[in-house]
N, C-alpha and C positions, 0 to 999 in steps of 0.2 A: 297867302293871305296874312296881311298884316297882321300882331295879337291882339292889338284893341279891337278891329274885327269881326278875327274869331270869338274872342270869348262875348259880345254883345251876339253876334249870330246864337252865341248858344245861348244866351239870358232868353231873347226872341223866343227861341226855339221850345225852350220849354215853358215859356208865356204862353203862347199861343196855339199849344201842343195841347194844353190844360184847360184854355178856355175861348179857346177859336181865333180865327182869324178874318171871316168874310168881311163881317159891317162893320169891322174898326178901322180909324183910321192911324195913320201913323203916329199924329199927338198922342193916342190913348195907347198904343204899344208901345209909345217910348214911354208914356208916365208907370207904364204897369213895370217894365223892368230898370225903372230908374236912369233912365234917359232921355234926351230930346230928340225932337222930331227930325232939327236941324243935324244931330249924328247920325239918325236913319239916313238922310239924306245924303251927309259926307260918305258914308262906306256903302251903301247899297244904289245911290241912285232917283230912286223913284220905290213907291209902293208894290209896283211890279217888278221893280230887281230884288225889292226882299224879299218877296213870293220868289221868284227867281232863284234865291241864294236858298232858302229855306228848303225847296226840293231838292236843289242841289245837295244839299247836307245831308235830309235826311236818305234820297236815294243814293247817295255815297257813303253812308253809312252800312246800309244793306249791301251795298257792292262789297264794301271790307269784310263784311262778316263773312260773305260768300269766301273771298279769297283767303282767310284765312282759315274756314273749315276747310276747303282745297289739299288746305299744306297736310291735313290729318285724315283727310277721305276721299279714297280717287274714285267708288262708287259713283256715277255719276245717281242715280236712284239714290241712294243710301244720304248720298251730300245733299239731294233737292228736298228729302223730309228731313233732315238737320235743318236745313234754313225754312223750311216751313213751321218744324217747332218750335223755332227760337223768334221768330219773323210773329206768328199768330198766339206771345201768349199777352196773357191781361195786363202786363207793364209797358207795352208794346205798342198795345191799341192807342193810346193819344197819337202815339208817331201815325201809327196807320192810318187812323181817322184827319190827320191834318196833312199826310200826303196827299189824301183825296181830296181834300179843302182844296187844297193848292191846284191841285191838278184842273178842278172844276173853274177853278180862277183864271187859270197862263191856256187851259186849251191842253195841257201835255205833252205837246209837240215835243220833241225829243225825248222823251222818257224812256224808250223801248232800247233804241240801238246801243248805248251803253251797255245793255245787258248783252245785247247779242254780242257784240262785240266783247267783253268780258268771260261769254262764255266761251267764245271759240278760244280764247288767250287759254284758258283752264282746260278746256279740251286739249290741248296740242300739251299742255303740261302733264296732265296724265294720262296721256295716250290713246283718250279716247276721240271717235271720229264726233263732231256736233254737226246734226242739221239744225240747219239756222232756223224752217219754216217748225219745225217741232220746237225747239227751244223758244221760238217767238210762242206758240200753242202753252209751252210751260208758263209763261211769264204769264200770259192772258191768264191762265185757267188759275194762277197766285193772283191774284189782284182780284179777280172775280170773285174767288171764294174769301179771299179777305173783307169784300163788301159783304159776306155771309155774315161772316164773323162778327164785322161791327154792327150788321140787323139783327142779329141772335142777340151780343152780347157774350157769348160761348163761342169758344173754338171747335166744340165738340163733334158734332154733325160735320163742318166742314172739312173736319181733319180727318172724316172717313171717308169726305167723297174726295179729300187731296189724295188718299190710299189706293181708291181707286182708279184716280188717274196715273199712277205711279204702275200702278198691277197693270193698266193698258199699255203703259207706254215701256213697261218692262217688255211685256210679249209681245211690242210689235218689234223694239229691238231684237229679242232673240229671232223672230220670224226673216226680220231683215238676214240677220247673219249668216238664216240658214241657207 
């Protein structure tokens, strides 16, 4: 990605991170982050490549963090509530809240398999076996409670029913291995 680009994707990003995205049009995301419409349109395409690029950031962003707690925690439990703590606190939520914008907009269609596939990559890195139909189960049951989170307002509640999916999905692992 070009830098004139990226760094407008990130002006975008945090425009729209702060004060939505559905009913604007491109005029008015370009005037808020000091651009025209006509540049949206040279680096992104259309209004739905900038929804487009804009999940792509921000769910590429959550991939990197994943990967690089990886390099410090090969728990696979212990890594999935790192990236739920860091993923669900309150500086966070604008990202969260405008993932789901986005996603409400393009449909989501490809959202998922980057994960599965990222996670089998980290799997084979630290040794551990991933089922894809579980790990697909983890990502649902983070995105679910993340919608908790942005109805609460609070992580609090959700981050003890994410414990407890963490405590099922510990003993089914040990039960498997036995």
């Amino acid at each position: 990605m070009d830098e004139a680009r990226a760094q407008l994707l990130e002006r975008v990003i945090a425009e729209v991170s702060a004060n939505g995205l559905a009913d604007r049009s491109l005029r008015e995301i370009a005037a808020a982050v000091g651009s025209s419409h006509r540049m949206l349109h040279y680096h992104f395409g259309s209004r739905a490549g900038l929804v487009a690029a804009v999940v792509e950031a921000v769910e590429g962003a959550q991939r990197e963090l994943l990967v690089e707690l990886s390099r410090e925690i090969t728990d696979p439990v212990e890594l999935s509530r790192e990236l739920w703590l860091r993923t669900s606190t309150p500086e966070l939520l604008p990202f969260v809240r405008l993932f789901f914008e986005c996603v409400g907009l393009t449909g989501g269609q490809g959202l998922t398999d980057p994960w599965l596939m990222l996670g089998q990559e980290i799997g084979e890195r630290i040794g551990v076996a991933v089922d894809v139909d579980e790990f697909r189960l983890g990502v649902a049951v983070t995105r679910g409670l993340l919608i908790d989170v942005l109805a609460a307002g609070d992580a609090t509640e959700a981050t003890r029913s994410f414990e407890r999916f963490l405590e099922l999905w510990a003993a089914s692992r040990i039960d498997a291995e036995a």
